[in-house]
Structure formats: structure tokens, C-alpha cells
C-alpha positions, -999 to +999 in steps of 0.1 A: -448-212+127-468-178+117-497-182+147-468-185+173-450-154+157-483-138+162-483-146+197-448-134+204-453-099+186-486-095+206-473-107+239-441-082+232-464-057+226-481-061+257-451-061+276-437-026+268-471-010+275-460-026+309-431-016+314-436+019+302-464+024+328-439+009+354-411+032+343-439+066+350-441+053+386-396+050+389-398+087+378-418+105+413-394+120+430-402+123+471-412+160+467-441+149+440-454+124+467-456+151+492-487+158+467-517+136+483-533+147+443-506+127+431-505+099+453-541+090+447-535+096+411-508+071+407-531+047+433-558+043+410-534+043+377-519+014+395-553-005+395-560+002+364-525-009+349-530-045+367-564-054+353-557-042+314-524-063+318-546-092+325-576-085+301-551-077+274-529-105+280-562-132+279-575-113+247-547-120+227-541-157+238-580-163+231-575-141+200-550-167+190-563-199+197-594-188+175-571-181+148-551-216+148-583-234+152-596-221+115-563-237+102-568-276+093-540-296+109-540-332+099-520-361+083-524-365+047-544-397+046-514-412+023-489-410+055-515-428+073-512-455+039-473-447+043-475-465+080-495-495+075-479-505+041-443-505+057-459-523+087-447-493+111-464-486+143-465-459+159-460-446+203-470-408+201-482-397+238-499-360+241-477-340+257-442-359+248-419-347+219-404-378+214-423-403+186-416-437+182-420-458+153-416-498+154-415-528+136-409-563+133-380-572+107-384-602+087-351-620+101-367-614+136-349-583+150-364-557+159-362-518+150-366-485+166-369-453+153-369-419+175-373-384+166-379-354+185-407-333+170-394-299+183-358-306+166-374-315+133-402-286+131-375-262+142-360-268+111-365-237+083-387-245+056-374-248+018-381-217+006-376-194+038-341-215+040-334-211-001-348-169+008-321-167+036-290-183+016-296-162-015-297-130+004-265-137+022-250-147-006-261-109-025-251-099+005-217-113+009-206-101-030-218-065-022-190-064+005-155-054-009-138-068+023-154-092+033-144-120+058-140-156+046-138-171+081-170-153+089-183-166+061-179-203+063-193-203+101-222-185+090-224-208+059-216-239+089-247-219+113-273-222+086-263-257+072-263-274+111-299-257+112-309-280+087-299-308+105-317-330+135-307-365+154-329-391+144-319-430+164-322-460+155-320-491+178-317-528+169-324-554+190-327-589+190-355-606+211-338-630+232-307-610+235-294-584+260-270-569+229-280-545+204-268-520+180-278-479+182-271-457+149-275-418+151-283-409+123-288-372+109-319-356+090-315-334+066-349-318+069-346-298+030-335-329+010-357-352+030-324-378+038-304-391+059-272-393+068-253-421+089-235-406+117-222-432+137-229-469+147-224-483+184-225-514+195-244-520+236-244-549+257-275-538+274-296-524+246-328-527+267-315-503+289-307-476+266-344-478+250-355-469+284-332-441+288-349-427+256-380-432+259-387-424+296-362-388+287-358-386+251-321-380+249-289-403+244-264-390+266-241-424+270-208-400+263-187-426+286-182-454+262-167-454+226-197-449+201-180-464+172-160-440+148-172-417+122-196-435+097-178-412+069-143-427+079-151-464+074-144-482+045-164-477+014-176-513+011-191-514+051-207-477+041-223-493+014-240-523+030-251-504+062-266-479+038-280-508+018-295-530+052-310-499+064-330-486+030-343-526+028-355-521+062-378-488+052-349-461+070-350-441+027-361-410+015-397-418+023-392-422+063-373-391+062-405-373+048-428-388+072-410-378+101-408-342+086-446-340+079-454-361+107-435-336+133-451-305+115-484-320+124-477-328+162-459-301+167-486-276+156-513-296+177-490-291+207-487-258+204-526-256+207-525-278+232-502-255+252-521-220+241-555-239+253-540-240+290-526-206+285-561-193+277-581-213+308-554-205+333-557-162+327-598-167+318 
């Protein structure tokens, strides 16, 4: 995000003025002290130091807020379209990361879908991402000895930057069993990607562990293997059951736009409390 870019640079800023002044005090050696000149020099310097850091400091985030506030920030009115057409509805709560979308499948069951708004903002753009592979790749072909290995984990880096946990829980009402897929999303190619499907005898119990902390950290029992090593034919239909049930291309978008959105309004959400708090 630019405006938080901003921020950073000017807070940095800030913060070596800081520590510069700081370092001027560190250099008086005893004899200078003797000085009582001196002393009441670096006594009122002192003073002066603590109120610019904080005047400076609560310009800047006020500088900021005003800027992000001229910059319109909503959901295209065809997303909104997006969710009522597919029947999706939505659990966003200020504050929280993790969004929830929900819906009632026609053979009864129930689906979940969970994304974390930081993972999928945090993402690099198209073109930045397209910017950052050509370069390395001019770069790479300028070097007459240059490291393959190095290559393919910086080629791996940039590709898992791409990539975010999206989950999916089925349930069925009336049972205590359910299914959880983790799925993958690539954030340039708006799609997904089956990682893995488990099977839980206490699906309930699960939700809550992401909803109340956003995270799936049931490492203990076996999560199914690798989507990718399954037979072609089970690949197929899982692929198949999940488009008919609206997790395509055009979920995958949502939750990229949608998590732009939040993630923005967050962030001015979090710079507003900055602002009051060093008023």
C-alpha cells in the first residue's frame, strides 16, 4: 500500500533525527560537564528534543490519515451483486482479519469459506509482481556465473509470495462429521488450487478454532495426502463439486478485491487511534 509506505518513510525519518540528537548527548565526555554552560545547554536541548519528537511524530500520522481519507475505498457495487446472486453471506467484524462467507447448499450441507485479509492484501500486485520477475530475469542473464540453485529459491521466494490459505469447511446439519479442504490462492491468476482434503469427526469444533483465532493448527492427525497425488478421476470431481458450489475463478476475485478493501479500511482504522492517542 502507498499511504502506509508513506508512513514508514516519515516515521523513519523521524527516528534518525532521534537518534542523532541522542547520539550528541553519548559524546560529552566528564571534562565537558565540568562546564555548568554546557550542562544547561544540553538541559534545555533535551526539552526541546522531547516535544518536537512528539509534535513531529502526531503531524505526520494526522498528515496521513488526511491523505488516505481523499482516496475512495469501497466495494464495487457488482461484488455486492457478486454476493447476493451466489446466495453468500457474509461475517466481517471490525477489527478481525479473518472474513467469513456462508451458504446453504442445495443438498442441505453446509459451506464455509475463510480467508485472512492480511495474507491476501500482502500479496504483490500484477504489475509490481510482472515489474519484479522481468528485472531479475535481465538481471539473472547479465551474470556470466550465475547460480542456478540461487535461482530457483529465489524463483520458489517470489512464486510462494503469490500464494495464501484460503479453508473450506463442509458440514452436514445433524452431524458431528465434516470435511476441511485448504486450499491455495493464487492472488495474480485469480484461482485456486486444492491443497489437501481432511476428513473430522468433530467438525463443529474446528470452525470454532477458526473463527474464535483464525488459524488451523490441527498438525496431530493425518490431513489427507497431497490433492496433486490422487488419482486423476477423484481430482476431477472434487474440482468439479467445488466449482458447482461457487469455490471458481469468480470467488477467487472477490476475496482478492474484497481483502484489498478491508484491509485498507483497517489500516485507517488503526492510523485513527494512532492519531487520538499522541493528539
Amino acid at each position: 500500500m502507498l499511504s502506509s509506505k508513506v508512513l514508514s518513510s516519515a516515521i523513519r525519518a523521524q527516528t534518525k533525527n532521534l537518534v542523532k540528537r541522542v547520539n550528541v548527548s553519548k559524546n560529552i565526555t566528564p571534562t565537558m560537564l565540568k562546564c555548568s554552560n554546557m550542562i544547561v545547554a544540553r538541559g534545555f536541548q533535551s526539552t526541546i528534543t522531547k516535544y518536537n519528537a512528539h509534535a513531529d511524530l502526531s503531524s505526520v500520522l494526522q498528515s496521513e490519515l488526511k491523505v488516505t481519507k481523499t482516496v475512495p475505498n469501497k466495494l464495487d457495487d457488482i461484488y455486492d451483486a457478486y454476493l447476493k446472486d451466489n446466495k453468500w453471506e457474509i461475517v466481517d467484524n471490525a477489527g478481525q482479519s479473518v472474513v467469513a462467507l456462508t451458504k446453504k447448499l442445495d443438498d442441505g450441507k453446509i459451506i464455509s469459506v475463510y480467508f485472512d485479509i492480511e495474507q491476501v492484501a500482502d500479496t504483490p500486485i500484477s504489475d509490481e509482481a510482472e515489474q519484479e520477475n522481468f528485472d531479475s530475469e535481465e538481471a539473472a542473464s547479465e551474470e556470466d556465473e550465475f547460480d542456478e540453485n540461487e535461482q530457483v529459491r529465489n524463483e520458489i521466494d517470489e512464486f510462494d509470495k503469490l500464494m495464501c490459505n484460503v479453508r473450506i469447511v463442509l458440514e452436514n446439519p445433524g452431524s458431528e462429521a465434516g470435511i476441511f479442504i485448504n486450499l491455495i490462492l493464487h492472488s495474480l491468476e485469480n484461482s485456486f488450487i486444492i491443497d489437501y482434503v481432511s476428513n473430522h469427526s468433530n467438525i463443529a469444533e474446528l470452525k470454532h478454532e477458526i473463527e474464535s483465532t483464525g488459524e488451523f493448527s490441527d498438525q496431530l492427525s493425518y490431513q489427507g495426502p497431497r490433492f496433486s497425488q490422487l488419482d486423476e478421476s477423484i481430482q476431477t470431481q472434487f474440482e468439479a463439486y467445488l466449482s458447482t458450489n461457487g469455490i471458481d475463478d469468480e470467488l477467487a476475485e472477490f476475496i482478492v478485491v474484497y481483502s484489498e478493501v478491508k484491509e485498507e479500511n483497517e489500516y485507517r482504522s488503526w492510523l485513527s487511534g494512532l492519531v487520538s492517542f499522541f493528539k
